[in-house]
DRENPA-3360 file (N, C-alpha, C; in nm, 2 decimals, always signed):
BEGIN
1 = XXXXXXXX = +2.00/+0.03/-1.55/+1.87/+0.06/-1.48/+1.90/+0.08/-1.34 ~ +1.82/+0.14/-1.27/+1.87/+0.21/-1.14/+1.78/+0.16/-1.08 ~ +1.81/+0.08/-0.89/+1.73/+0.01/-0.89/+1.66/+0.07/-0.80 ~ +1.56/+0.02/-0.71/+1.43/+0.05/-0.53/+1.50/-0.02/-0.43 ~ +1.50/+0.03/-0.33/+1.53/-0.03/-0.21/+1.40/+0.00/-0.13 ~ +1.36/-0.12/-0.09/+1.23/-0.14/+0.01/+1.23/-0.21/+0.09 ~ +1.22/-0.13/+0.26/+1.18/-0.19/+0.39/+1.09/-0.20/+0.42 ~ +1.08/-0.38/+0.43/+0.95/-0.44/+0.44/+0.92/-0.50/+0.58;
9 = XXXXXXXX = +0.84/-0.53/+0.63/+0.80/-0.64/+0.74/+0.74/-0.77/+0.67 ~ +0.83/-0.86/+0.71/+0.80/-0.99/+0.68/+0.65/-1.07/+0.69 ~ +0.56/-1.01/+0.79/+0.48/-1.00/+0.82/+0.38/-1.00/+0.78 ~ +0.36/-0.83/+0.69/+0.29/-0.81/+0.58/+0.32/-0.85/+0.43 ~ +0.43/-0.91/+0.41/+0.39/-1.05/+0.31/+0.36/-0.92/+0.17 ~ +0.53/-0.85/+0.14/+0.44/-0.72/+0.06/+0.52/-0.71/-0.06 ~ +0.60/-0.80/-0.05/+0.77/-0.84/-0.18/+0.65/-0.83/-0.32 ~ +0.58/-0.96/-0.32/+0.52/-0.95/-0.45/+0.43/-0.85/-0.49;
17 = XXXXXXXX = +0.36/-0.78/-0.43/+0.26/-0.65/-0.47/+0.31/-0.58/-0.52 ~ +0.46/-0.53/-0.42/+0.52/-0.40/-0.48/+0.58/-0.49/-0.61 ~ +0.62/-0.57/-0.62/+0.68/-0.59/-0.79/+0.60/-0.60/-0.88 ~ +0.48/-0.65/-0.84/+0.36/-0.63/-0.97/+0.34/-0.50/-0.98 ~ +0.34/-0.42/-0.82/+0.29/-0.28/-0.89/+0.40/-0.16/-0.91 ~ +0.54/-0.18/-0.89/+0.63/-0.09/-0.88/+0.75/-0.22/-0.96 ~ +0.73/-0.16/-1.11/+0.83/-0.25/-1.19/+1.00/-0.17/-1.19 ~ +1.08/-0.27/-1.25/+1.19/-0.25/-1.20/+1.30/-0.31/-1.12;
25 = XXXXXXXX = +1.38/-0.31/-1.09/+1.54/-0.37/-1.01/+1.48/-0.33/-0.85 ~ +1.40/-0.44/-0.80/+1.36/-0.40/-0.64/+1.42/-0.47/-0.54 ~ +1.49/-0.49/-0.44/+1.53/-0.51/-0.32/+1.45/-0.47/-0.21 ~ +1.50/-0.57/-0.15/+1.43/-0.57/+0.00/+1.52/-0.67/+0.16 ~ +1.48/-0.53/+0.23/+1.55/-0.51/+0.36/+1.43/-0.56/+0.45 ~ +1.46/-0.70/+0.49/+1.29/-0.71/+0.60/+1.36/-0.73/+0.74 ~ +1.28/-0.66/+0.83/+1.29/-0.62/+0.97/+1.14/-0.66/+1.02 ~ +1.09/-0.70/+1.15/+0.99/-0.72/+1.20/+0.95/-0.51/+1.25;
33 = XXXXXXXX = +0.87/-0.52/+1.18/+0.75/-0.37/+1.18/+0.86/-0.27/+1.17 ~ +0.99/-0.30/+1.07/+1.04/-0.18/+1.03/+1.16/-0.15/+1.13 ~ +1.19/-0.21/+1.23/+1.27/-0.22/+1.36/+1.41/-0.20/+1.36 ~ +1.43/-0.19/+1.21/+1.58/-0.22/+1.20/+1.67/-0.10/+1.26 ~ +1.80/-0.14/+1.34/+1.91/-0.04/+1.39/+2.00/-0.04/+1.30 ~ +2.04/+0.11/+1.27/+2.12/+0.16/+1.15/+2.21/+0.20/+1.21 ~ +2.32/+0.09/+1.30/+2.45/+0.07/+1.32/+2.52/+0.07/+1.19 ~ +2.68/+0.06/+1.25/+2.82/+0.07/+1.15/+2.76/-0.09/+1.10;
41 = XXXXXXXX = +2.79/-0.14/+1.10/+2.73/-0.32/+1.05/+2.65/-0.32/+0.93 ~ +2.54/-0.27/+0.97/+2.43/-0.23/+0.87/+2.43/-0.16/+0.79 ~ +2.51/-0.02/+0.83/+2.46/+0.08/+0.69/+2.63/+0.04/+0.63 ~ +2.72/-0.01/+0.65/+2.80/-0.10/+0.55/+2.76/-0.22/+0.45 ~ +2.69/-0.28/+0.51/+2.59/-0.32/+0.44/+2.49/-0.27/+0.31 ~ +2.40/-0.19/+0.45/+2.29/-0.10/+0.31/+2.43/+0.00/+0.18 ~ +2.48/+0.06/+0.23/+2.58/+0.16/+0.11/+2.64/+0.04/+0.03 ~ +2.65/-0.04/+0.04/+2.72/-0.16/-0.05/+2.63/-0.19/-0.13;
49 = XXXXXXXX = +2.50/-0.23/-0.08/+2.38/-0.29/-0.17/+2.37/-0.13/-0.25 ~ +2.34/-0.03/-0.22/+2.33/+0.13/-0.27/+2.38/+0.16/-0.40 ~ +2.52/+0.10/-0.37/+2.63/+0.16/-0.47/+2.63/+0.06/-0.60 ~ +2.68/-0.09/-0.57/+2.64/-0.22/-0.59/+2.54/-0.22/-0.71 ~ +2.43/-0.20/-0.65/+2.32/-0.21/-0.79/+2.23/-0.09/-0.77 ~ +2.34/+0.02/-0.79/+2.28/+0.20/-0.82/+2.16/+0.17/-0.82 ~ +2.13/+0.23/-0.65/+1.97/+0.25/-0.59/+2.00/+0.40/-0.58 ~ +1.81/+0.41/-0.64/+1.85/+0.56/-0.67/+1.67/+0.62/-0.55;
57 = XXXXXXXX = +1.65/+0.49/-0.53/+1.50/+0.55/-0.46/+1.52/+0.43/-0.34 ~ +1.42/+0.51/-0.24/+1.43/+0.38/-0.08/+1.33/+0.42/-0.01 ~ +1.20/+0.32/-0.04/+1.08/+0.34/+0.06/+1.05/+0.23/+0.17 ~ +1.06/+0.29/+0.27/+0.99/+0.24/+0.39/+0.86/+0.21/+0.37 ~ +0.82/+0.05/+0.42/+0.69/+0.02/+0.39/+0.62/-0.05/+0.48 ~ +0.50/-0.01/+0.55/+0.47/-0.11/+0.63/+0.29/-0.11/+0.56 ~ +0.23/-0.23/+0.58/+0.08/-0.27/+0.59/+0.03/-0.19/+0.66 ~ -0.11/-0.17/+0.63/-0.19/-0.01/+0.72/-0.20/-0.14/+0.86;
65 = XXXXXXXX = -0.25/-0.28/+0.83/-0.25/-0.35/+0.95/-0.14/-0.42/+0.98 ~ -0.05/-0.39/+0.98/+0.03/-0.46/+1.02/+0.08/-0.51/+1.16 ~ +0.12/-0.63/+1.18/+0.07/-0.71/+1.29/+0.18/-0.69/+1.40 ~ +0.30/-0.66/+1.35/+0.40/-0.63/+1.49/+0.38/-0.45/+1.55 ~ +0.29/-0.38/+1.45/+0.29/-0.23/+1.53/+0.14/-0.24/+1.60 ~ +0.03/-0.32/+1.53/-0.10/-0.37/+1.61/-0.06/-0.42/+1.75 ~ +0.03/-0.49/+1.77/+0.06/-0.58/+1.88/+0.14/-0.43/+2.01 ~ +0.26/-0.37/+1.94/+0.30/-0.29/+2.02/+0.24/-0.18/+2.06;
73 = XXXXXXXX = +0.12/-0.15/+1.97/+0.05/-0.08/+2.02/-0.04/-0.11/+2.16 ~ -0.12/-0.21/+2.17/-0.22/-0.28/+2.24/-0.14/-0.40/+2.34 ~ -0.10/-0.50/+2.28/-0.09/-0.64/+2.39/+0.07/-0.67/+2.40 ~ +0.14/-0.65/+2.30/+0.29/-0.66/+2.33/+0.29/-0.81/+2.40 ~ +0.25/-0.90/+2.30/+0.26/-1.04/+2.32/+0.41/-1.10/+2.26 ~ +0.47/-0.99/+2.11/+0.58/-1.06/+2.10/+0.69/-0.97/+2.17 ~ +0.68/-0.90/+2.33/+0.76/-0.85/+2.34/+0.88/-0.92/+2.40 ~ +0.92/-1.03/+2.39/+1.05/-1.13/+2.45/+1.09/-1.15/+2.27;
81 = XXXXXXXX = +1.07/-1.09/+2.16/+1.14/-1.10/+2.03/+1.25/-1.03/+2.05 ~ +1.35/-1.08/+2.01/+1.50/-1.06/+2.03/+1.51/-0.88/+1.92 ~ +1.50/-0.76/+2.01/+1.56/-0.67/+1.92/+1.42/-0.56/+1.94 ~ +1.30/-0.60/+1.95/+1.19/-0.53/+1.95/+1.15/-0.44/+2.04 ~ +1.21/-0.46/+2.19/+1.18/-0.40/+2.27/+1.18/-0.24/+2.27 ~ +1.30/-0.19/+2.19/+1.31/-0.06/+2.19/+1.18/-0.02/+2.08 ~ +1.15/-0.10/+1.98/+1.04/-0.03/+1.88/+0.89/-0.07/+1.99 ~ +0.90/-0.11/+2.04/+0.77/-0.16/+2.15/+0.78/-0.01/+2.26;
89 = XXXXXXXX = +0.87/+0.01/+2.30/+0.87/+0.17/+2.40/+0.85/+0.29/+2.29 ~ +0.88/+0.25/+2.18/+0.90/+0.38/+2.09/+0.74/+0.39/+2.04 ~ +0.64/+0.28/+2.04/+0.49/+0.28/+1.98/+0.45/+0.32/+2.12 ~ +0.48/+0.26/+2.21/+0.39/+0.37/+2.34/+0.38/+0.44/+2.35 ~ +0.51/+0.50/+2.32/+0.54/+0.69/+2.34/+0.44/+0.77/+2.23 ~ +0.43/+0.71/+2.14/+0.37/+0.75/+2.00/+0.24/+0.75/+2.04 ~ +0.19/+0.61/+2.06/+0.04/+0.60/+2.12/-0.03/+0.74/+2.23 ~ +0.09/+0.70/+2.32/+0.03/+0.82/+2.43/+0.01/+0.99/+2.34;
97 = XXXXXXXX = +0.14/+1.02/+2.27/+0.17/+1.16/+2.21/-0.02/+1.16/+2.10 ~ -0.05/+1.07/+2.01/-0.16/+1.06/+1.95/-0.30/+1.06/+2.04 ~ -0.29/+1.02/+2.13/-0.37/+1.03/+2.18/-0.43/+1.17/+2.28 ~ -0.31/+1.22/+2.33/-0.32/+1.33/+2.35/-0.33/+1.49/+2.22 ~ -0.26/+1.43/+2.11/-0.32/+1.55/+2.03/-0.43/+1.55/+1.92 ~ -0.52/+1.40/+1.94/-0.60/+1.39/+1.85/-0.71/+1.28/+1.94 ~ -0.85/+1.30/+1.84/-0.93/+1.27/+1.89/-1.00/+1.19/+1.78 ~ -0.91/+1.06/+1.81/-0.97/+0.92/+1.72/-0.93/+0.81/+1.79;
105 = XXXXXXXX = -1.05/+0.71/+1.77/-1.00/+0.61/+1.84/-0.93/+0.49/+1.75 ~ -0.90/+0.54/+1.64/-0.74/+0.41/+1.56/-0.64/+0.50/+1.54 ~ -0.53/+0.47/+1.64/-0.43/+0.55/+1.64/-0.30/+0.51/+1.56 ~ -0.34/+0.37/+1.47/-0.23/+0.30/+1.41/-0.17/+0.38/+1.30 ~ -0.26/+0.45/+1.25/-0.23/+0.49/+1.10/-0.14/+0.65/+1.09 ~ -0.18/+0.66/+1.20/-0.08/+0.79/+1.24/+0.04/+0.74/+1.33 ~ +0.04/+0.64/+1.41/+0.17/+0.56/+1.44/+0.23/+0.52/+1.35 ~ +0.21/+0.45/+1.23/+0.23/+0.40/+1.13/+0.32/+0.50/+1.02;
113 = XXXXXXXX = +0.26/+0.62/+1.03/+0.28/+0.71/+0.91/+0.45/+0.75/+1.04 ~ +0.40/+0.81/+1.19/+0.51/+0.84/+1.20/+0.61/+0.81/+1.26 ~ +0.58/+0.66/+1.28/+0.77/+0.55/+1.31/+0.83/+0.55/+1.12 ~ +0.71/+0.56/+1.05/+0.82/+0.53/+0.92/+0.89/+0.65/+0.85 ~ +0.83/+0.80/+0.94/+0.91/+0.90/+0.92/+1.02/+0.92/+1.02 ~ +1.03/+0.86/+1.12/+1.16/+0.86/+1.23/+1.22/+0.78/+1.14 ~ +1.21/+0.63/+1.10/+1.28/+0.55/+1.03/+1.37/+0.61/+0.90 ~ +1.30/+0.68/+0.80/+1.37/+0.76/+0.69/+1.44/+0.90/+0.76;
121 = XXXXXXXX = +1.41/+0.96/+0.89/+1.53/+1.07/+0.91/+1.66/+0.95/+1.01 ~ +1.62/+0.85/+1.06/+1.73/+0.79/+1.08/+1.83/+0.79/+0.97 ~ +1.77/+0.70/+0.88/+1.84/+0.68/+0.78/+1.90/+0.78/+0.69 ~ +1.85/+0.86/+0.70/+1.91/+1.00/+0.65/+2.01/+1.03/+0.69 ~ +2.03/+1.04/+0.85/+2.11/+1.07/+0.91/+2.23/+1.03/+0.94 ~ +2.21/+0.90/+0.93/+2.33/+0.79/+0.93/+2.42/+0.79/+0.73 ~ +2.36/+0.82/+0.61/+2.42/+0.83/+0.51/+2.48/+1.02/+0.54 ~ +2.58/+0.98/+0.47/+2.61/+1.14/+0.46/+2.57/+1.24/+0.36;
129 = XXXXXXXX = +2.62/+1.38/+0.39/+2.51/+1.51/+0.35/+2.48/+1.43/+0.19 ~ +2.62/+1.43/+0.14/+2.66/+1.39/+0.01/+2.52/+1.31/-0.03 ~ +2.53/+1.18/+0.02/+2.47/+1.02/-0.07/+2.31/+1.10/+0.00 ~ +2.30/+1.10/+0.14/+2.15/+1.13/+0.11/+2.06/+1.18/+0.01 ~ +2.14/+1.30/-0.10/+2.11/+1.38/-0.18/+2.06/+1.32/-0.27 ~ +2.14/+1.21/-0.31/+2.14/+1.09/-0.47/+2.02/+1.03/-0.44 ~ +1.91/+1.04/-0.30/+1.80/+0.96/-0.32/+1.71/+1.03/-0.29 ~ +1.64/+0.92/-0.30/+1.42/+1.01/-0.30/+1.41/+0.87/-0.20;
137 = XXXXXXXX = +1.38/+0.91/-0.10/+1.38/+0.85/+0.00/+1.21/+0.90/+0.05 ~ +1.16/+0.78/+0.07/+0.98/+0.81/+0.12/+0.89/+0.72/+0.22 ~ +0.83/+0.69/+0.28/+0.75/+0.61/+0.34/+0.63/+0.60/+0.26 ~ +0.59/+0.47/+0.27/+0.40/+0.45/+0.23/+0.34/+0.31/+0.31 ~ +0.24/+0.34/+0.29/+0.17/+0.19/+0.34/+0.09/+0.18/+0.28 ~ +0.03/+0.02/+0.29/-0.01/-0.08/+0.19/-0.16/-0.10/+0.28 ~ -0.32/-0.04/+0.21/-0.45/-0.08/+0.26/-0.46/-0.18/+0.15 ~ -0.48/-0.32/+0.26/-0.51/-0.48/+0.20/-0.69/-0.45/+0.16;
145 = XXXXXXXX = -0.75/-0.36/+0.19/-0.91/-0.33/+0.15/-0.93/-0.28/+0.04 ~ -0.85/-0.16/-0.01/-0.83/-0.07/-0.07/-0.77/-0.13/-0.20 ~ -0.66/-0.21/-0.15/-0.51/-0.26/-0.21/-0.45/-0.19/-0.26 ~ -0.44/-0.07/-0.21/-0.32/+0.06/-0.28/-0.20/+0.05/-0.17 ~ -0.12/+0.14/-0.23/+0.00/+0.17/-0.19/-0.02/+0.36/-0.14 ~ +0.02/+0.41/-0.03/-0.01/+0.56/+0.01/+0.10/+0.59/+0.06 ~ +0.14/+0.73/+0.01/+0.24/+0.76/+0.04/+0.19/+0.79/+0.16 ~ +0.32/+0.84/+0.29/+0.29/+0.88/+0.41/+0.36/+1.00/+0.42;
153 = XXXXXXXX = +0.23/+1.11/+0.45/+0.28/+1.28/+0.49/+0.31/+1.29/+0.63 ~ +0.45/+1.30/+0.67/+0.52/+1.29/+0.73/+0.46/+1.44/+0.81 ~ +0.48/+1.53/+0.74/+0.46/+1.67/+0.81/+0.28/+1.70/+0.83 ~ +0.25/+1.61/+0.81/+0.09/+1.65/+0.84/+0.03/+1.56/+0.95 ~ +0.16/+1.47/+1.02/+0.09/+1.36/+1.14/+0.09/+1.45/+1.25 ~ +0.26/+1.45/+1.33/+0.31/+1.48/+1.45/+0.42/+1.60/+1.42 ~ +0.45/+1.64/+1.33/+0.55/+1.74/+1.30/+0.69/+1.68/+1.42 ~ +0.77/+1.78/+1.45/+0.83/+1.74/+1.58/+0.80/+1.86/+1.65;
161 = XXXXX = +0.76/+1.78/+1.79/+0.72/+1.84/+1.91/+0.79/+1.94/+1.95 ~ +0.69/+2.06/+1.94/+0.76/+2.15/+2.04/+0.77/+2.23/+2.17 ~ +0.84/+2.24/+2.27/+0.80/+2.30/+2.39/+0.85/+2.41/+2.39 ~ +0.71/+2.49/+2.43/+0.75/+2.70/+2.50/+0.71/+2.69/+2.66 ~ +0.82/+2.79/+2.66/+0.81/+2.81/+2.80/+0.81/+2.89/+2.86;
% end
């Protein structure tokens, strides 16, 4: 049986849902709001666990509310957490870009949808051409209202920015 690899935030408290609702061989990578750096350390690591117990799918997952991109968005109260600072500059930048190309005032859910599509071309990027291929690699998040699981359309948030000149 071929297993899931899922990056969680410890935060949103999400290990048990997805195994009630996504049965199967699941693992889990928890990082505070998805933060993790995919150094030489790490993806030795992640390809070990990959190969180890043949992961053949890897979703990035965060809570629609979840509480460390709420915070980086707005008050950046845990910004002295050892490691967060760079994902704290990366939701500003996002914040400001959303706010300039749309006109809503909750900008989480499009922050949301697109730090966890920077997160999966990271990680793309760091496996090579080869292994990337072997997976189905996806983002979703988790409405605690709703209690579903959504995938996230990467190409229908922010696309990547383009400048003409």
């Amino acid at each position: 049986m071929s297993g899931h690899l899922y990056f969680v935030c410890p935060t949103d408290h999400l290990e048990t849902l997805i195994n009630k609702n996504f049965k199967g061989q699941n693992y889990f990578i928890s990082t505070l709001g998805n933060s993790l750096v995919f150094d030489t350390k790490t993806m030795l690591g992640i390809t070990d666990l990959l190969n180890k117990r043949v992961v053949k799918a890897i979703t990035f997952i965060l809570a629609s509310d979840n509480n460390i991109i709420a915070d980086g968005i707005e008050n950046k109260q845990f910004s002295d957490v050892n490691g967060i600072e760079k994902l704290y500059n990366d939701l500003g930048l996002m914040k400001q870009s959303s706010q300039m190309l749309f006109k809503t005032q909750n900008h989480s859910q499009l922050i949301i949808s697109y730090h966890l599509h920077e997160k999966i071309k990271e990680l793309q990027g760091k496996l090579n051409i080869y292994s990337a291929s072997q997976f189905h690699i996806q983002g979703m998040t988790y409405n605690r209202i709703d209690k579903t699981f959504n995938i996230i359309h990467h190409n229908l948030i922010f696309g990547d920015l383009v400048s003409l000149n």
